[in-house]
N, C-alpha and C positions, 0 to 999 in steps of 0.2 A: 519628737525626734531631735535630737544634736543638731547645731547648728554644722558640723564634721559630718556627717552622715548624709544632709541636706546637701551638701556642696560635693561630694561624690556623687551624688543621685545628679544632680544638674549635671555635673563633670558630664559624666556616661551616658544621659538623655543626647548633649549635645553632638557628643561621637557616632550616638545611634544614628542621629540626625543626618550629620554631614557626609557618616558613610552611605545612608539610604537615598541620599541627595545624588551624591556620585554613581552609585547604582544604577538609580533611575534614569539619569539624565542619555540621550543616544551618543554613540560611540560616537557619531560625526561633531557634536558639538565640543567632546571632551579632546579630539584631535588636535591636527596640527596648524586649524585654525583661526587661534587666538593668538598668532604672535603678528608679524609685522604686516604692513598694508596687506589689504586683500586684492590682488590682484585678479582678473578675473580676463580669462583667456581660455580660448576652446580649441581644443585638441582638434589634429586637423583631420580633413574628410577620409573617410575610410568605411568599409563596411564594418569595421568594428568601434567607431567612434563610438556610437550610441554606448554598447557596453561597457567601451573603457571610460564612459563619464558614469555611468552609472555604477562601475564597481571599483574606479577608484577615487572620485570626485566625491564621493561620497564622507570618505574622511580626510582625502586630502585636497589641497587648492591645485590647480591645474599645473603651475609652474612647478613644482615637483616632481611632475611626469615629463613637462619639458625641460628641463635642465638635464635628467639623465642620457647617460650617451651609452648603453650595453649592451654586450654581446647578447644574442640571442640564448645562449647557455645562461647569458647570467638574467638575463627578464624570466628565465624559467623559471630560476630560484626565487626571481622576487614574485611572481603571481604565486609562485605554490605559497610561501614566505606568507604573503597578504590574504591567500584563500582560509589558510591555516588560521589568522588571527580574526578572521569574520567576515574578509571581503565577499560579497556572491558572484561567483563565477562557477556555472553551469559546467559539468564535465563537458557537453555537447559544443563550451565557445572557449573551453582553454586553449586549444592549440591557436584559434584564429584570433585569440586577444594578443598570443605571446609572437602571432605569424606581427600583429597589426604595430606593436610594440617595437618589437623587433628591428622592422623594415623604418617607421616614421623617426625611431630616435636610438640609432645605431652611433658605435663609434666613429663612422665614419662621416655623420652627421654635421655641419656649422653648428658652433656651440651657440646655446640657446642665449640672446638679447632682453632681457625684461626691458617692459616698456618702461618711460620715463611716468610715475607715477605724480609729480608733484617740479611744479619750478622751480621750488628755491633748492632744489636738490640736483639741478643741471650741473656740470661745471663751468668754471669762472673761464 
């Protein structure tokens, strides 16, 4: 074989590769993450806590869910929004994840504090 013919054949093994890599690998690692510190914060008591860590901790970190502040209309659009792209959520607990949603991180909520992660990042 050509030294040309060789070097496409590597080329396209290694895309086969990297796209089988991304494939494989679970939605939650390919999430949201790998960016900044991992904060690590539990949603608060409720009869639906268990599910809303399980169906949205799953790909995202907690503070995501506490930072937001919406309407009950608009948590609708985000569970359906998230059921859509793979979240699990049970016909039998939508309404009680978007009732649980709803009520603990509404607009009308204190906005959400993250904790002080680190010292040297207090202010002076």
């Amino acid at each position: 074989m050509s030294r040309n013919v060789l070097q496409k054949h590597r080329s396209l093994l290694a895309i086969v590769g990297i796209l089988s890599i991304a494939i494989i690998l679970p939605m939650g690692s390919r999430a949201q993450k790998s960016g900044v510190t991992n904060v690590t914060v539990d949603l608060p008591a409720g009869p639906m806590q268990a599910k809303a860590t399980t169906a949205c901790l799953e790909c995202h970190e907690a503070r995501i869910i506490l930072q937001q502040r919406l309407s009950k209309a608009a948590w609708t659009k985000e569970v359906d929004k998230m059921t859509k792209w793979g979240a699990v959520v049970e016909p039998a607990d939508h309404d009680a994840l978007i009732d649980y949603l709803s009520s603990n991180f509404s607009p009308d909520k204190p906005a959400f504090e993250a904790p002080l992660t680190s010292a040297g990042k207090r202010g002076k």
